[in-house]
N, C-alpha and C positions, 0 to 999 in steps of 0.2 A: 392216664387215659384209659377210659374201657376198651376190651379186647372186642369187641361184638355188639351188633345194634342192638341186643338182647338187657345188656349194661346203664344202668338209669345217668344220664348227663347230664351236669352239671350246667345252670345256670342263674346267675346270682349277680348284684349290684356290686360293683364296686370302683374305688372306694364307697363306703356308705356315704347314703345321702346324696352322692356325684350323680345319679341319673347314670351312670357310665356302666351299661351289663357284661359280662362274658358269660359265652355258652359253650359249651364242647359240642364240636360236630365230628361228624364221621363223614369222611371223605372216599367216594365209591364211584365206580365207574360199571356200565350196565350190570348192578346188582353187585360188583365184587367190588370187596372194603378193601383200598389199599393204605390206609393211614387215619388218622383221626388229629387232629388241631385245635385250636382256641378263635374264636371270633370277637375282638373287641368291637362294641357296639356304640357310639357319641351321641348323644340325644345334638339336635336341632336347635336347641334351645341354649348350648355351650356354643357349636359353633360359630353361630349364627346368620347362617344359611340350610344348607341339608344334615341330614346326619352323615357320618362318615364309620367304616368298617376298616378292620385291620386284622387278618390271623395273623397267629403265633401257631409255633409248632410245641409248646409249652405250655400251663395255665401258671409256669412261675414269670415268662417272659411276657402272657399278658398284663397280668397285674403290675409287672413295673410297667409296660408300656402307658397305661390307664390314670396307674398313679399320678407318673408324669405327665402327660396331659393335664390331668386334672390341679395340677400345681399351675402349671403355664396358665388354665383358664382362670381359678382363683386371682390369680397377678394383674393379670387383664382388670377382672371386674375391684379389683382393689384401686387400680386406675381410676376407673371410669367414678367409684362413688368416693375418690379424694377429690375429685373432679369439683369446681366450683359451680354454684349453679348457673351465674353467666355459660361457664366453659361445657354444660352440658346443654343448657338453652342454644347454645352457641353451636355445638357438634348436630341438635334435633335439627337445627335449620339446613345445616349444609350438606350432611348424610344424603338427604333426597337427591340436592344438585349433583352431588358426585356421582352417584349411581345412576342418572337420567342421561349423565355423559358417560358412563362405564370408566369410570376414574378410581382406583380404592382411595382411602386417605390414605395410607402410604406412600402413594404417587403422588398425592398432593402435600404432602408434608414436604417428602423429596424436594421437588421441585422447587415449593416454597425457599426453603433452605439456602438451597445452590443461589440463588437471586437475592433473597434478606437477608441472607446471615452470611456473608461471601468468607471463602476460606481464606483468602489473602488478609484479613478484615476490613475496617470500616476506614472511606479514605475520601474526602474533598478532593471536586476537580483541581483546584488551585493546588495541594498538594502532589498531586497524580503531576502536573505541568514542572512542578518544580523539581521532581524527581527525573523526570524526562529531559529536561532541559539542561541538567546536572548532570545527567551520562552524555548527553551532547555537547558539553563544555569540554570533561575532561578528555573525551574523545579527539576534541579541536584542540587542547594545547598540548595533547600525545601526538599530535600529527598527522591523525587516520580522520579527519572531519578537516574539510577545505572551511575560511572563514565564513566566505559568502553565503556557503550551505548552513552554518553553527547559526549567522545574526539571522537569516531569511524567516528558520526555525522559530530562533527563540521572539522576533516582534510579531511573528503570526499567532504564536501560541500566547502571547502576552494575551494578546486580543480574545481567544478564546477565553484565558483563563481569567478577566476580568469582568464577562460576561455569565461567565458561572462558575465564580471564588469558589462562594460559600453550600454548592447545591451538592451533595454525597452522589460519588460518581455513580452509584448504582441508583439512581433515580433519574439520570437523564434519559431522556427517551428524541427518539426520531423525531416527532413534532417540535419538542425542544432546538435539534438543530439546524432543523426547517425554517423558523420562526427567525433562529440567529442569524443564518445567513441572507435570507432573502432580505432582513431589516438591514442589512450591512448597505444596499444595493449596490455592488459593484457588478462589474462586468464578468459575463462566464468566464474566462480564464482565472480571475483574481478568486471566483469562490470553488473553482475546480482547486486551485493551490491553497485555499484555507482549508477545503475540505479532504484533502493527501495528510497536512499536517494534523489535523482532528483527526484520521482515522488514526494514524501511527499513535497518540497519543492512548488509545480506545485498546490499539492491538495491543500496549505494551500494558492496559489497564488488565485484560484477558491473560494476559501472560503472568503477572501478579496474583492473579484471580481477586482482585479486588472487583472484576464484574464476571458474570458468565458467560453473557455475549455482549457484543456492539454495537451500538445501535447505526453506526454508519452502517454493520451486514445488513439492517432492517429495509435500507431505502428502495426502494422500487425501481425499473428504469425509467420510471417516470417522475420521479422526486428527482433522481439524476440529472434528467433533460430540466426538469425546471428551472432546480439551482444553477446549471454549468451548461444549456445548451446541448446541443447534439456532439457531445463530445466523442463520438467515433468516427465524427467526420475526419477528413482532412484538407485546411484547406490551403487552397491552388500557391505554392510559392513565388514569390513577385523576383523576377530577374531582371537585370542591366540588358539593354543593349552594348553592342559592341562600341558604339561611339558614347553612351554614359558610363561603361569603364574607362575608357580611351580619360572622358573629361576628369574622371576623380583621379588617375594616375598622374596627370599631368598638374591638377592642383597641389597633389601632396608634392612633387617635384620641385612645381615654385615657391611653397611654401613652409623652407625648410624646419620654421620656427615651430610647426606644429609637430613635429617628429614621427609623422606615419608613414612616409615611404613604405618604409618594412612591411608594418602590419599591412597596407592598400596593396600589397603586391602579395605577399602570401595569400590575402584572406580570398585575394582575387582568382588566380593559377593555383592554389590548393587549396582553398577549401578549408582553410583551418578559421575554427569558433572564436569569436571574439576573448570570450573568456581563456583559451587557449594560448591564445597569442600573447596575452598578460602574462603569463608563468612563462612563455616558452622564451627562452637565454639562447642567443648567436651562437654559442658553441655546438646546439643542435641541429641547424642550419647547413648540411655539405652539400655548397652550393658549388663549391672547389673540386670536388670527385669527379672520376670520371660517370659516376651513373648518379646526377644531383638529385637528397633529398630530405627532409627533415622531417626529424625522429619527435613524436608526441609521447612523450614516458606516461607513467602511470599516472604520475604527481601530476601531470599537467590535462589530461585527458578525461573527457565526461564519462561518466559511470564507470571509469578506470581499463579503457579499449585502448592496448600501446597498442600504437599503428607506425608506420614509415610512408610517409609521403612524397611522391615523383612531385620534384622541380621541373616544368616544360620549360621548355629553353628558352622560350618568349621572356621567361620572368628572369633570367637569368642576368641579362647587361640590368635590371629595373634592380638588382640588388647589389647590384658593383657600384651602385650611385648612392649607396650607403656607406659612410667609409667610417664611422663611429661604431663596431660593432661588437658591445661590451655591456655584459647584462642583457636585460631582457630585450624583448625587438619590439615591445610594446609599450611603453614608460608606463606609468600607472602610480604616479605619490601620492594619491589618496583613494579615497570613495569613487569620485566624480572627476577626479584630471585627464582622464583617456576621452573619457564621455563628454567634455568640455571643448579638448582640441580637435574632438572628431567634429563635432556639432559647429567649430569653425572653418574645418576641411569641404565639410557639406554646402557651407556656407557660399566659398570661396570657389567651389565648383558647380554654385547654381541649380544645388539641389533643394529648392524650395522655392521659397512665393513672398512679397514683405504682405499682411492683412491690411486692407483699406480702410478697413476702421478703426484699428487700433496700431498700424503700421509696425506691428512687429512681426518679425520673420519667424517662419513656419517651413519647416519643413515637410517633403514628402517621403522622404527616405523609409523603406523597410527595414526592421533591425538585422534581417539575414541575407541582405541583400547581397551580400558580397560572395557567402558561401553557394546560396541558389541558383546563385550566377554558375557557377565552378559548376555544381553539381549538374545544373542542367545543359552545359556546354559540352561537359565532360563526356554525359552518357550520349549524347548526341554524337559527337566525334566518332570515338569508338563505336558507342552501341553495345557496350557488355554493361549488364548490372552489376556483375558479382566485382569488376575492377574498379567500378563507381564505385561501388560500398565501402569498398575496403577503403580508398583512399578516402572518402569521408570519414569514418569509422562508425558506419550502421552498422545494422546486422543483414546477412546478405539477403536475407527472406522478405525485407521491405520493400515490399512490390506495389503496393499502393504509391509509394515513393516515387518507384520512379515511372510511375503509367502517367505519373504529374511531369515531373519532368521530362516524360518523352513529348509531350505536346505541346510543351514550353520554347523547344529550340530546335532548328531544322541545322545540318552538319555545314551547308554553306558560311552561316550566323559563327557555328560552333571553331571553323577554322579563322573567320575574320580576329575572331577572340582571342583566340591563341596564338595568334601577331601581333598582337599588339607592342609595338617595341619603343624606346624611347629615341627620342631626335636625334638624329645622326650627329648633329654639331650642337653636343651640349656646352653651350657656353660657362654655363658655373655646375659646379659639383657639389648635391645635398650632403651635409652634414646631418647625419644622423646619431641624437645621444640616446644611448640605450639607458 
């Protein structure tokens, strides 16, 4: 570098031919030179928007700088004219669109990418289902997947995956499953539950990265409400009076061939789920302590909430009229045998109507009748939510819960209920087989 502005500076092309200049400057502050530098100078024309400037403290460190560049640009335009002429016809058209939205192609290649080319690779819904359904089999004969939960899964997902075998999971889109479920027409609840199992199938598709995203994330709250109704509503649960408990106690009583005693008097004074009551075995039942209550383990319990449930004493002589108490307190030998003897319990206590024109009986019963009852009698009585909860096994923050159930039952109703007790001169005694 020259000592003094007096010194001729250097400025010349290079590499040759590159367009790319360095000049030496002299770097000075009000009139006093404290250093002198290199300016690498990029024509417009390479970068292809402005020119661009770079000092060096060196003119050996500009010209490698310069070099380099001009390597990296060469590579570029070596691209662009192996390029086919479709593929360059092709780049003239969409250049425009991308810069009219401030997109580079970079961005758009990116993106492209992430969505066609998926890093998980290339995968059919009908495969995506089978894989899904295949860690939820092994899962159900390890013992951490209950059946009901494994078969619910796998006939829902049948249904999707029949619906679109053959379509490569990264092309389904939201309209796609728009289209599917409203064509299904069933009722909101039936397409709220097809459409839990399609998402999990979608999230586990996301987790593969067989997609980038989901198209259930796409739905709107208004595609929501379409398909599934106002589903943050909640609505009003339907409860027994005191004398339509009274009647189905006294049905299961006389009718011992149906074996529900048990189940009609727990499901009634605790509050325990039908589905519950099917796993839950006598031995958890201490109806014999002195502080009576039965224990809902993990195995037995929805979303896996062990809880211990208060026996009120009402129920107490209604389970001494059980004297078979071995196995479970709810029989269940198939699919449909609970759901069979209940539907003739209902029967037999008058809970339904025969149809006049085709004279077959019909029921009115609600399927949670027995627990809404409990539940809205219960907070009624007391009047504490956080003790209703627990013995339900909610979570204690369910307040909408019970602003239903406070309007449901006044404490008078709440006490007649929880006397309910069996005849004083009971003439025969239910046999109950677990």
């Amino acid at each position: 570098m020259p000592a003094d502005n007096g010194s001729k500076l250097r400025n010349r092309e290079f590499p040759k031919g590159s367009g790319i200049r360095i000049r030496e400057i002299i770097n000075q502050t009000g009139g006093t030179v404290f250093n002198g530098s290199c300016m690498v100078i990029v024509p417009a024309k390479l970068t292809g928007t402005l020119r661009s400037r770079k000092q060096f403290k060196s003119w050996e460190e500009a010209e490698k700088w310069a070099a380099d560049e001009y390597r990296g640009f060469q590579k570029q335009g070596e691209g662009y004219f192996n390029a086919t002429l479709e593929e360059r016809s092709e780049l003239a058209v969409c250049l425009p669109k991308l810069r009219e939205h401030n997109i580079t192609l970079t961005e758009a290649v990116e993106f492209a990418i992430l969505r066609l080319r998926p890093e998980g690779g290339e995968r059919r819904v009908g495969e995506v289902v089978e894989e899904v359904v295949g860690s939820k089999k092994t899962r159900y004969e390890r013992g951490d997947l209950r059946e009901r939960s494994y078969k619910d899964f796998r006939i829902r997902s049948e249904k999707f995956r029949e619906a679109f075998e053959e379509t490569p999971i990264k092309n389904l889109t939201v309209a796609d499953l728009k289209e599917w479920l409203l064509g299904m027409k069933t009722g909101p609840r039936t397409s709220q539950n097809y459409l839990s199992i399609v998402a999990e199938i979608l999230k586990y598709a996301v987790q593969k990265r067989y997609i980038f995203l989901s198209p259930v994330d796409e739905l709107t709250d208004y595609d929501r409400k379409e398909l599934c109704g106002n589903t943050g509503s909640f609505k009003e649960p339907s409860i027994l009076t005191p004398d339509e408990a009274r009647r189905l106690l006294f049905a299961a009583q006389e009718h011992p061939e149906f074996r529900l005693l048990g189940a009609v008097t727990l499901g009634l004074f605790c509050g325990i789920r039908t589905e519950e009551l099917k796993r839950l075995r006598w031995e958890n039942v201490k109806d014999r302590d002195p502080q009576p209550f039965v224990t809902i383990s993990g195995e037995m319990a929805k979303k896996r909430r062990i809880r211990n449930v208060d026996i009120p004493k009402n129920a107490l002589p209604w389970l001494t009229l059980c004297l078979n108490r071995e196995g479970v307190v709810a029989e269940n030998a198939n699919a449909n045998d609970y759901q069979k003897r209940f539907q003739k319990l209902l029967k037999a206590a008058g809970f339904g109507t025969v149809d006049k024109k085709s004279g077959k009986w019909k029921t009115n019963w609600d399927t949670n009748a027995m627990r809404h009852s409990f539940g809205s009698y219960h907070y009624a009585l007391y009047g504490n939510p956080l003790e209703t909860s627990r013995q339900l096994g909610h979570k204690a923050s369910d307040q909408v819960l019970f602003d239903h159930y406070r309007a449901l039952a006044t404490k008078e109703k709440a006490e007649q209920y929880f006397s309910i007790m069996p005849e004083r001169n009971v003439s025969k005694v239910v046999e109950f087989a677990g």
